[in-house]
N, CA, C and O atoms as a MOPAC input file, in Angstrom:
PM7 MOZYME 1SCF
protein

 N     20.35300 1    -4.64500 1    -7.37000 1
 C     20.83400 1    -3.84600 1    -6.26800 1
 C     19.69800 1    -3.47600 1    -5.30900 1
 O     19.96300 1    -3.36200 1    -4.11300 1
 N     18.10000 1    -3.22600 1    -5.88000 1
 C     17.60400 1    -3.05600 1    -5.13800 1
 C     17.21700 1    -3.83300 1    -3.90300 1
 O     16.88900 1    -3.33500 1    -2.82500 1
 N     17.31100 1    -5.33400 1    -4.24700 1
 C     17.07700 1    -6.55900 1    -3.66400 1
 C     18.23800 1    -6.57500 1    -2.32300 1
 O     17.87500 1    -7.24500 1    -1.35600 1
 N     19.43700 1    -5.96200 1    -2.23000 1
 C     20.32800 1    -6.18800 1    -1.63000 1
 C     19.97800 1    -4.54200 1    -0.66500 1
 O     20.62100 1    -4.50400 1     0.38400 1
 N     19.26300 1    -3.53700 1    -0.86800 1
 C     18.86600 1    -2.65100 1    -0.23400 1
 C     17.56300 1    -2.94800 1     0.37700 1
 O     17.13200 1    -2.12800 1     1.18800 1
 N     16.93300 1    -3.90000 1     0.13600 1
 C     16.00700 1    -4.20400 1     1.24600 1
 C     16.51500 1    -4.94700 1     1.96800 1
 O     16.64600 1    -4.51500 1     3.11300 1
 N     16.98000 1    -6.21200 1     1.72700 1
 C     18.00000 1    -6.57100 1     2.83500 1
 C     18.44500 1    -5.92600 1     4.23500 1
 O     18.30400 1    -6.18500 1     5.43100 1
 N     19.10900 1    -4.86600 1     3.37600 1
 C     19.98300 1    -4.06700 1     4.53800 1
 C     18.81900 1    -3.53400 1     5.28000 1
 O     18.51700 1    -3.93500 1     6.40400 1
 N     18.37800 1    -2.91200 1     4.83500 1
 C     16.98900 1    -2.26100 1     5.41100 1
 C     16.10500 1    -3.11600 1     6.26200 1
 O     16.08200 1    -3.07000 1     7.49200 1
 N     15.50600 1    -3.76400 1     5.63800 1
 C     15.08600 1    -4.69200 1     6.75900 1
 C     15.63900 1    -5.47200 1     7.72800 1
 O     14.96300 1    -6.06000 1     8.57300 1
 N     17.06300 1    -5.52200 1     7.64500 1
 C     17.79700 1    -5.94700 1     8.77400 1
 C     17.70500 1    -4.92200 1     9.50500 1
 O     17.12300 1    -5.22800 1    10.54500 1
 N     18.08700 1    -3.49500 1     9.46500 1
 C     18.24400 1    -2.85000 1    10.15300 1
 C     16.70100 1    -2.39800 1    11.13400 1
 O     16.45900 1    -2.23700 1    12.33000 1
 N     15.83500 1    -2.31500 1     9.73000 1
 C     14.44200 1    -2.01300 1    10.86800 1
 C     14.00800 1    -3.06800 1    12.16200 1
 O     13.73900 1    -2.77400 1    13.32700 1
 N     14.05600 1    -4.70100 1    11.34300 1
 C     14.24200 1    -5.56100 1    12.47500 1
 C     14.55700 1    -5.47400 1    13.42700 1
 O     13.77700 1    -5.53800 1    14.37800 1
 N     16.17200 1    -5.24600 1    13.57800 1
 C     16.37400 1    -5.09000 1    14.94600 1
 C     16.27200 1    -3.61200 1    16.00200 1
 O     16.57700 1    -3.50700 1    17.19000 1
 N     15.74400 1    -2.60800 1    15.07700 1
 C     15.43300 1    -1.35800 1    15.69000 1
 C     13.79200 1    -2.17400 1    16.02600 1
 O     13.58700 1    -2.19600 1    17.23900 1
 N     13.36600 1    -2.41300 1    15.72000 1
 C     11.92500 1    -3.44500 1    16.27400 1
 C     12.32300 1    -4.05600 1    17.11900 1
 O     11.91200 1    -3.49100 1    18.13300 1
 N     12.99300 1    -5.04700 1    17.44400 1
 C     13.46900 1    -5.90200 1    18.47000 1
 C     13.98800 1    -5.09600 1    19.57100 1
 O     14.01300 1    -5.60100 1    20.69400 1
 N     14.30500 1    -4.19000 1    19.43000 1
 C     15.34700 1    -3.44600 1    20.74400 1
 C     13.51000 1    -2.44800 1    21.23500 1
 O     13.17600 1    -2.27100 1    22.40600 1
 N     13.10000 1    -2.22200 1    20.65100 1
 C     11.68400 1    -1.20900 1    20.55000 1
 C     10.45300 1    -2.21400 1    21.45800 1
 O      9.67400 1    -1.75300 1    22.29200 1
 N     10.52900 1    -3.42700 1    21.10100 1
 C      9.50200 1    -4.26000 1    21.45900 1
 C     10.31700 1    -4.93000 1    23.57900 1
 O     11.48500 1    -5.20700 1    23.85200 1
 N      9.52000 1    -4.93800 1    24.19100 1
 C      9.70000 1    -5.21500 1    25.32600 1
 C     10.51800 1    -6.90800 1    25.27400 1
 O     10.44000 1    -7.63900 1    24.28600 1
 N     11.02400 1    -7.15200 1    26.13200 1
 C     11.48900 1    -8.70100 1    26.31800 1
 C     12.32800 1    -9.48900 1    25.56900 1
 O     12.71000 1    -9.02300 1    24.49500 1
 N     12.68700 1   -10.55000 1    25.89100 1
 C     13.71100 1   -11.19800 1    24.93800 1
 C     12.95300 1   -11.90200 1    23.80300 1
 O     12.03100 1   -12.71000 1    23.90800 1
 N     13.67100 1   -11.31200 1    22.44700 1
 C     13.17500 1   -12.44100 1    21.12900 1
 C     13.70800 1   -13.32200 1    21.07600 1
 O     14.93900 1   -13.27700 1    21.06700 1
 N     13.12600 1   -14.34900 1    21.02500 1
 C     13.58300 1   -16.24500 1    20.40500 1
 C     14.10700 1   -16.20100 1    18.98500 1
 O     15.18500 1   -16.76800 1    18.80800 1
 N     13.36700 1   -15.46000 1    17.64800 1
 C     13.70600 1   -15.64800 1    16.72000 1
 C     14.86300 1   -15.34600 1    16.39200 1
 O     15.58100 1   -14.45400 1    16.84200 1
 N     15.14100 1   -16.41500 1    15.25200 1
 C     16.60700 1   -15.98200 1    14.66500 1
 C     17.06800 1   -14.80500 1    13.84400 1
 O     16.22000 1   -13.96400 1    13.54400 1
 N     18.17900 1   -14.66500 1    13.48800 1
 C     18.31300 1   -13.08400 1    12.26800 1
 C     17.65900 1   -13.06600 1    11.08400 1
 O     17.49300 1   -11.98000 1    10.52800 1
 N     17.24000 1   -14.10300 1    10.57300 1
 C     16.78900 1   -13.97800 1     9.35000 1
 C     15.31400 1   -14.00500 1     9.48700 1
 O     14.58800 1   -13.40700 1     8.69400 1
 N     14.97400 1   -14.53000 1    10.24900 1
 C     13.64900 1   -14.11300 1    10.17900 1
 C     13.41900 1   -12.84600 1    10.60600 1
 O     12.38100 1   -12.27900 1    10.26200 1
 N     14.47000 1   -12.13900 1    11.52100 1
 C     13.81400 1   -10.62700 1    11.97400 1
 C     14.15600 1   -10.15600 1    10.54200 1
 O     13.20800 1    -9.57200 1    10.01700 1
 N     14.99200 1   -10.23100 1     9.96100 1
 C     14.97700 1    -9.40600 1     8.52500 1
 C     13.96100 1    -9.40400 1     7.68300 1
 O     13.43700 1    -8.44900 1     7.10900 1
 N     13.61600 1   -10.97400 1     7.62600 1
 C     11.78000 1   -10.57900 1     6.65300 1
 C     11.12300 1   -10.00400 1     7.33600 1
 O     10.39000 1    -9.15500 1     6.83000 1
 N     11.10100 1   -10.20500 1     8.70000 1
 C      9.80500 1    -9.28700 1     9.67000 1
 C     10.22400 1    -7.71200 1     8.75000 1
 O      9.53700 1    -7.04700 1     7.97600 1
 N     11.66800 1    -7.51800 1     9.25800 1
 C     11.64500 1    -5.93000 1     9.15000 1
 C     11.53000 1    -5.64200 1     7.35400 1
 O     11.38700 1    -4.49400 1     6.93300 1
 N     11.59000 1    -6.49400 1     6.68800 1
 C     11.30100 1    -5.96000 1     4.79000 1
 C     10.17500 1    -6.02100 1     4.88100 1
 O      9.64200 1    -5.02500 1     4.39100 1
 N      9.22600 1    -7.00300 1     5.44200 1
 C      7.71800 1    -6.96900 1     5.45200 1
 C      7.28600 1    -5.77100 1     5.96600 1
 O      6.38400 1    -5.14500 1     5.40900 1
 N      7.97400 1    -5.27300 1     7.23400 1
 C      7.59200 1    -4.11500 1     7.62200 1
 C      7.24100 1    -2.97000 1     6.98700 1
 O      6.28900 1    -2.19100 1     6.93300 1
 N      8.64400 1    -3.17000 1     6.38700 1
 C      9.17800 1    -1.64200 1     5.22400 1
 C      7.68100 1    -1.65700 1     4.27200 1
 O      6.82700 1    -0.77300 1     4.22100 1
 N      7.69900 1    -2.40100 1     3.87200 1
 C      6.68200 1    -3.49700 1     2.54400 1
 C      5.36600 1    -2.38900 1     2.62000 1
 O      4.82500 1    -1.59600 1     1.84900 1
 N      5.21100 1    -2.81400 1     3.94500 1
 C      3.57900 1    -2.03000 1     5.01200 1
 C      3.70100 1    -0.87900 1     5.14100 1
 O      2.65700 1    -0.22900 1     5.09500 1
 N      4.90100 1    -0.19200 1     5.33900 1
 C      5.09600 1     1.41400 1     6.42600 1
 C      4.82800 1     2.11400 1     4.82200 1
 O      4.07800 1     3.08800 1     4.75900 1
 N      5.55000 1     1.51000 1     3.39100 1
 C      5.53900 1     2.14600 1     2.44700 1
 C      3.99000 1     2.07800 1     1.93600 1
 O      3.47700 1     3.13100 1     1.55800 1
 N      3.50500 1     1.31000 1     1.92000 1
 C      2.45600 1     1.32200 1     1.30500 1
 C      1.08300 1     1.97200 1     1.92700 1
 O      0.10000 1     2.22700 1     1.23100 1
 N      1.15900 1     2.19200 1     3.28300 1
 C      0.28400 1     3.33900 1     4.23200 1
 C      0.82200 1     4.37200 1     3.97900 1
 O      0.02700 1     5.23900 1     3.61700 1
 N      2.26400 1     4.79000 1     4.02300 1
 C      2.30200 1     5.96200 1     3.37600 1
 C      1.86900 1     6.64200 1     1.89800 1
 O      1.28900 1     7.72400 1     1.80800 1
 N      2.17500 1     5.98800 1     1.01200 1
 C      1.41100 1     6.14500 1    -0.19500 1
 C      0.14800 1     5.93100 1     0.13000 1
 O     -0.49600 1     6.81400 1    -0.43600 1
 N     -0.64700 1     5.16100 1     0.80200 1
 C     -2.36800 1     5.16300 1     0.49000 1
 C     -2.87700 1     6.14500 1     1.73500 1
 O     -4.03900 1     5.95600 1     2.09500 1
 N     -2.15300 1     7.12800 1     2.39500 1
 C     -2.35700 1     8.30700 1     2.86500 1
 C     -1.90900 1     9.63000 1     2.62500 1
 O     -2.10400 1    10.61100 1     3.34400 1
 N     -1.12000 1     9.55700 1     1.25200 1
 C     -0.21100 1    10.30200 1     1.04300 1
 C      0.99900 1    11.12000 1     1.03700 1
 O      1.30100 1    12.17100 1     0.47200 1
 N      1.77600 1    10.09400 1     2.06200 1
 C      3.24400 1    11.04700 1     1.77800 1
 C      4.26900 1    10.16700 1     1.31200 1
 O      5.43000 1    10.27100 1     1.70600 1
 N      3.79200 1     9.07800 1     0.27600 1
 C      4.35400 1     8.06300 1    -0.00100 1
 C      6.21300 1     9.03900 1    -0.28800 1
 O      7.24700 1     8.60600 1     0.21900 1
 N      6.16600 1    10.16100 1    -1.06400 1
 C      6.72500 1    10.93600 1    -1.99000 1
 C      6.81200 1    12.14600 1    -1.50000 1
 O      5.82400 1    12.86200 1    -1.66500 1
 N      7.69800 1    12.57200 1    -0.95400 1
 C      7.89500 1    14.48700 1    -0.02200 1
 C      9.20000 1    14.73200 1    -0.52300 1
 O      9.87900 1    13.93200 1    -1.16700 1
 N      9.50500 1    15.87100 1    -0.19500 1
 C     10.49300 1    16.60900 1    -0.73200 1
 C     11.49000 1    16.35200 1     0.49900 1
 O     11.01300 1    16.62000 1     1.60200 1
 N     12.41000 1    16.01500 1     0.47700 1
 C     13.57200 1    16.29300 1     1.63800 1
 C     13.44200 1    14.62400 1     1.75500 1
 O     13.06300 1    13.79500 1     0.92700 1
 N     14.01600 1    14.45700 1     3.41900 1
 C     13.48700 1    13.62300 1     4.18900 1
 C     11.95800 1    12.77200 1     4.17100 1
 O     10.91700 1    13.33700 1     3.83300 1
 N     12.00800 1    11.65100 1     4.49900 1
 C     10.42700 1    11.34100 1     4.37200 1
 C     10.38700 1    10.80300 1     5.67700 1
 O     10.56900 1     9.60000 1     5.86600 1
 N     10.10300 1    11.82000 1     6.83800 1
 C     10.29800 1    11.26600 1     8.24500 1
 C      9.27800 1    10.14900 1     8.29600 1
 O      9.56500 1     8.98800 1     8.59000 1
 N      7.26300 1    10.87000 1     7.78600 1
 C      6.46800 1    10.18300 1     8.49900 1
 C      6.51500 1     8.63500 1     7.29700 1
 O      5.85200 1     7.64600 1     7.61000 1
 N      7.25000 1     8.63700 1     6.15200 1
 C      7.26900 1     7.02400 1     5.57200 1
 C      8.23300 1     6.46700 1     6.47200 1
 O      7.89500 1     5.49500 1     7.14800 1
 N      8.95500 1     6.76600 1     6.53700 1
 C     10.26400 1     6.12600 1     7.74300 1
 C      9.45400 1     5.75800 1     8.87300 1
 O      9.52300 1     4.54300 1     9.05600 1
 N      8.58600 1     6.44500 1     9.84200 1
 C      8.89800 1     5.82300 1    10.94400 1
 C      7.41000 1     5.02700 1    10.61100 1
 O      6.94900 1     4.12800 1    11.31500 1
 N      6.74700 1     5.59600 1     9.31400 1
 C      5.64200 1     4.19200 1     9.37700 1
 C      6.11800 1     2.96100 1     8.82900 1
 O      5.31400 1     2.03200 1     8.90800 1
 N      7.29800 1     2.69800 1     8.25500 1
 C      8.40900 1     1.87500 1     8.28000 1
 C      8.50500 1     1.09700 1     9.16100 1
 O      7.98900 1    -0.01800 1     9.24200 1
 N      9.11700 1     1.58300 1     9.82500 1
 C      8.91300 1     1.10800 1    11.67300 1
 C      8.37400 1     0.68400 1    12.15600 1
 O      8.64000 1    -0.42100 1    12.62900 1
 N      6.77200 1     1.58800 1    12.42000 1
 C      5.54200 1     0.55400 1    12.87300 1
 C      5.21300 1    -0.13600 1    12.13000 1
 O      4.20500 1    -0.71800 1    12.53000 1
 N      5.55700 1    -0.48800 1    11.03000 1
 C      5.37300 1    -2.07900 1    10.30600 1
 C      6.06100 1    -3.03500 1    10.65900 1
 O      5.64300 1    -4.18100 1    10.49300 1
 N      7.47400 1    -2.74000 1    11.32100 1
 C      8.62900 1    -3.47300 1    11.18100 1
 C      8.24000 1    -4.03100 1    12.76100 1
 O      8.54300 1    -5.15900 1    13.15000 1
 N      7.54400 1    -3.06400 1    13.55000 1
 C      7.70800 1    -3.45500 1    15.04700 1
 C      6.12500 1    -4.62400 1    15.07500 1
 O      5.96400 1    -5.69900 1    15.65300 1
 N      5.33400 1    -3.94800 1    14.33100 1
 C      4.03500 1    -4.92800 1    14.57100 1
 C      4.27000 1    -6.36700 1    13.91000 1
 O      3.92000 1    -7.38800 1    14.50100 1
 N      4.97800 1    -6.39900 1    12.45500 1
 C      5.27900 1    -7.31800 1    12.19700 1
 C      6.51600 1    -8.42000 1    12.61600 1
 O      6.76000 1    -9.58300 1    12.29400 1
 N      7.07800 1    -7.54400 1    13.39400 1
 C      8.43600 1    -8.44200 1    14.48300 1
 C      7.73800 1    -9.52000 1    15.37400 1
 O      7.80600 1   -10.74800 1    15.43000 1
 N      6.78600 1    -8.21300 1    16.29300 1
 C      5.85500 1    -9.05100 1    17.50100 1
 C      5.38700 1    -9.69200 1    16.80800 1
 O      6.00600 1   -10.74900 1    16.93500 1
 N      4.42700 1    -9.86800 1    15.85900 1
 C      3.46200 1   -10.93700 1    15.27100 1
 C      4.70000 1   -12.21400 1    14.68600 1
 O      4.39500 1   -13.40700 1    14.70200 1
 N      5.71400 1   -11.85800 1    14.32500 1
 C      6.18000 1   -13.12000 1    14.06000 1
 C      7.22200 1   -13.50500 1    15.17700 1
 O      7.90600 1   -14.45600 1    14.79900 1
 N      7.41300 1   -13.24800 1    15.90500 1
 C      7.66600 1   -13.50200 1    17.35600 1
 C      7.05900 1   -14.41200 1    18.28600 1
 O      7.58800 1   -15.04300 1    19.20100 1
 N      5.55300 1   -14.36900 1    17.80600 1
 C      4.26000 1   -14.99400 1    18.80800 1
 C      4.22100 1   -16.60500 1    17.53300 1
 O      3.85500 1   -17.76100 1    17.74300 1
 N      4.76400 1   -15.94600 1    16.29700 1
 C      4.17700 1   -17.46800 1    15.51100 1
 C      5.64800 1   -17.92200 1    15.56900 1
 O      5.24000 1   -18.98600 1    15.10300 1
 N      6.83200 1   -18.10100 1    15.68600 1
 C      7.61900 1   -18.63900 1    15.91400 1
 C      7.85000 1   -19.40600 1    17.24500 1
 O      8.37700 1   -20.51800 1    17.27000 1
 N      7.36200 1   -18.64900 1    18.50600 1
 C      7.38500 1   -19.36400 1    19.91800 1
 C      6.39100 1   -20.38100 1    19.60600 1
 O      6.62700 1   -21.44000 1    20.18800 1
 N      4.96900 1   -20.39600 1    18.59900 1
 C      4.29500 1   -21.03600 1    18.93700 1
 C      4.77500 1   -22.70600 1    17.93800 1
 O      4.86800 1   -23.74500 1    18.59100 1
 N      4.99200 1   -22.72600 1    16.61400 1
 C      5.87900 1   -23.21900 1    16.01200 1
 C      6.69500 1   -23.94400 1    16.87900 1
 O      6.33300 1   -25.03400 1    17.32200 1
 N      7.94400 1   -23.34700 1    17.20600 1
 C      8.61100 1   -23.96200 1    18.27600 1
 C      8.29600 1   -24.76400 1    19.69100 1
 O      9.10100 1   -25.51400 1    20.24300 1
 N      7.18100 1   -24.50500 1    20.08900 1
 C      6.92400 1   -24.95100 1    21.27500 1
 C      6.13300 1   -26.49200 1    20.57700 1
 O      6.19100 1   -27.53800 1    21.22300 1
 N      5.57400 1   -26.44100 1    19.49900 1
 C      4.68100 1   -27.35500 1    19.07200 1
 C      5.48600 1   -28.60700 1    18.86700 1
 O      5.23100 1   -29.79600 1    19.05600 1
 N      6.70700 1   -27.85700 1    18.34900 1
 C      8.05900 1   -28.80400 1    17.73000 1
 C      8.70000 1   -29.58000 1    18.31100 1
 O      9.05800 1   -30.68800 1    17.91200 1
 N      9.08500 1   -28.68200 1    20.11700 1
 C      9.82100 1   -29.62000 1    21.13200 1
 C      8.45600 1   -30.21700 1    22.02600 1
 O      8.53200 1   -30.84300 1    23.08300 1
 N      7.55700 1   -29.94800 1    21.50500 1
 C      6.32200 1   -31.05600 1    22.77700 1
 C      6.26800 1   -32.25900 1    22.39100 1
 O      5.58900 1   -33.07600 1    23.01100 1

């Protein structure tokens, strides 16, 4: 079950990355979904190696460092997919 909650999750951060990041994305859905689990992957693990991996309530600042994983790792695979692609149709 947990496997099917990153999923969702990283679909969802994906495209909150994609709508966040300026311009039109080329990539397809599934790749924004690993972007956005990779994201999650990152936002969780800066939060734990700064400490708020674990808070009481809400965990706003793991969430939105969630995010900036999900958005840096969108753009970065954004730039290697156009480039991929462009290599493909030349």
């Amino acid at each position: 079950m947990s496997w099917l909650w990153a999923i969702i999750v990283g679909f969802i951060l994906g495209l909150i990355a994609r709508a966040i990041l300026p311009g039109k994305q080329h990539q397809p859905l599934w790749l924004t979904t690993l972007c956005g689990i990779a994201g999650a992957v990152i936002g969780n693990a800066v939060a734990t190696w700064i400490g708020v991996g674990e808070t009481g309530g809400i965990d706003w600042t793991r969430h939105l460092l969630q995010l900036a994983g999900a958005v840096l790792i969108v753009a970065l695979g954004e730039m290697v997919y156009k480039s991929f692609r462009s290599k493909r149709t030349a």
